[in-house]
C-alpha positions as CSV (number, residue, x, y, z in Angstrom):
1,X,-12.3,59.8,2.6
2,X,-11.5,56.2,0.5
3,X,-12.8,55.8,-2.7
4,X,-15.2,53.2,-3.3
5,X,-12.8,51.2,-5.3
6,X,-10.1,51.2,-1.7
7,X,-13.3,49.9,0.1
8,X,-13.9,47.2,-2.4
9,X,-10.3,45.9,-2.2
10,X,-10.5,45.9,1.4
11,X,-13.6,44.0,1.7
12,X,-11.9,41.5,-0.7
13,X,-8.6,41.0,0.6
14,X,-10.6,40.4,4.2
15,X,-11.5,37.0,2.7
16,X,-15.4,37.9,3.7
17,X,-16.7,38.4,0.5
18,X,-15.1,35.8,-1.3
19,X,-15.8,32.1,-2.0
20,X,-13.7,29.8,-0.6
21,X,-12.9,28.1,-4.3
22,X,-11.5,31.2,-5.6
23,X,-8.6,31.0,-1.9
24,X,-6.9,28.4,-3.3
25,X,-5.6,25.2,-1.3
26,X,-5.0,25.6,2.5
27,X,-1.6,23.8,1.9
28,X,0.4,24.0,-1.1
29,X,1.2,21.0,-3.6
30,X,5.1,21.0,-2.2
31,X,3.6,20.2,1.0
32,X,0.9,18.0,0.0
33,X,3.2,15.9,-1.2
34,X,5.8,15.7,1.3
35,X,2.7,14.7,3.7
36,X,1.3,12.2,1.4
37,X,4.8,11.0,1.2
38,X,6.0,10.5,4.8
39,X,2.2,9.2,5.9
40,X,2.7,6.3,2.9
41,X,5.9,6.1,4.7
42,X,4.9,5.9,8.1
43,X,2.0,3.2,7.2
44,X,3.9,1.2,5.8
45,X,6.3,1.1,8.3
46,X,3.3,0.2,10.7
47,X,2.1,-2.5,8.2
48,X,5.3,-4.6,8.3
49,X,6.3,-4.1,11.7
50,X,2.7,-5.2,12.4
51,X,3.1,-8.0,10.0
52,X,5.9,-9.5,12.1
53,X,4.4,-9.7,15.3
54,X,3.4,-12.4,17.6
55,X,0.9,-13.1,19.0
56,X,-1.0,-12.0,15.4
57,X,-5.0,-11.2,17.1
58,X,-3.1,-8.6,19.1
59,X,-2.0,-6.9,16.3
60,X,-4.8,-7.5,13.5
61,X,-7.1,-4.4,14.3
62,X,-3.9,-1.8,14.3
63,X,-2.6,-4.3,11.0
64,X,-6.0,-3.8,9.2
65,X,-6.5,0.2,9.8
66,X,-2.7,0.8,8.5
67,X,-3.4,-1.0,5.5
68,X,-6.5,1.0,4.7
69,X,-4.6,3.9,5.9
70,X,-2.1,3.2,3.1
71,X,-4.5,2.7,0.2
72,X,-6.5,5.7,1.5
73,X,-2.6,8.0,1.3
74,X,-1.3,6.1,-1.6
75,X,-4.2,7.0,-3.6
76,X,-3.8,10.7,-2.4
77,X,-0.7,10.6,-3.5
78,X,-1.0,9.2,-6.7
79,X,-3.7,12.1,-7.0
80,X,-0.8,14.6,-6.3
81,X,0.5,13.8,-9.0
82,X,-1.7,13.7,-11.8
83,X,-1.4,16.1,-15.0
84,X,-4.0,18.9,-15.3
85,X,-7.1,17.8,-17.1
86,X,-7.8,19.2,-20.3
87,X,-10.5,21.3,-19.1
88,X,-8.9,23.0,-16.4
89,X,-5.9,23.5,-19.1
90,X,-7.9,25.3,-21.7
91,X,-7.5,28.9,-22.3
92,X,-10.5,31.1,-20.9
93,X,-13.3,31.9,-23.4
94,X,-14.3,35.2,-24.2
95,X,-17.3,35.5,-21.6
96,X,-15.2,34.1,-19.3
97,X,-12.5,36.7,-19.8
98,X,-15.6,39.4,-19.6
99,X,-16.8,38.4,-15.7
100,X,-13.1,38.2,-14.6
């Protein structure tokens, strides 16, 4: 017969007891910004080749969208690539250390 402490780790590593803050990210930083990098990439791309073409109201809706596109990925990858903030840096407290 399991202990109660085998059926406790059980439930947890099931995932259905758990919040989904404490998971973690669905897709690691590495590949975050490998993603944020080729879609900057790719948008751009679009933008200029875009840019070039005649006649220009063809274009202008798909020119428009990639250029929002690339603010929208530029800023995620700027994100990417930020320092930890100072809060999220600190040490635990001792009541912290006490729940966890």
């Amino acid at each position: 017969m399991p202990r109660n402490d085998q059926l406790q780790s059980s439930v947890q590593r099931s995932g259905s007891r758990e919040s989904p803050r404490k998971r973690g990210p669905l897709i690691d930083t590495k590949r975050q910004r490998t993603l944020a990098k080729a879609g900057v990439l790719a948008t751009l791309g679009i933008l200029v080749w875009t840019g070039m073409q005649r006649p220009r109201r063809r274009y202008m809706p798909l020119h428009t969208w990639s250029g929002m596109a690339l603010i929208g990925l530029t800023l995620w990858h700027w994100s990417l690539y930020m320092p930890r903030s100072a809060k999220s840096a600190r040490p635990a407290s001792a009541g912290e250390r006490a729940k966890g």
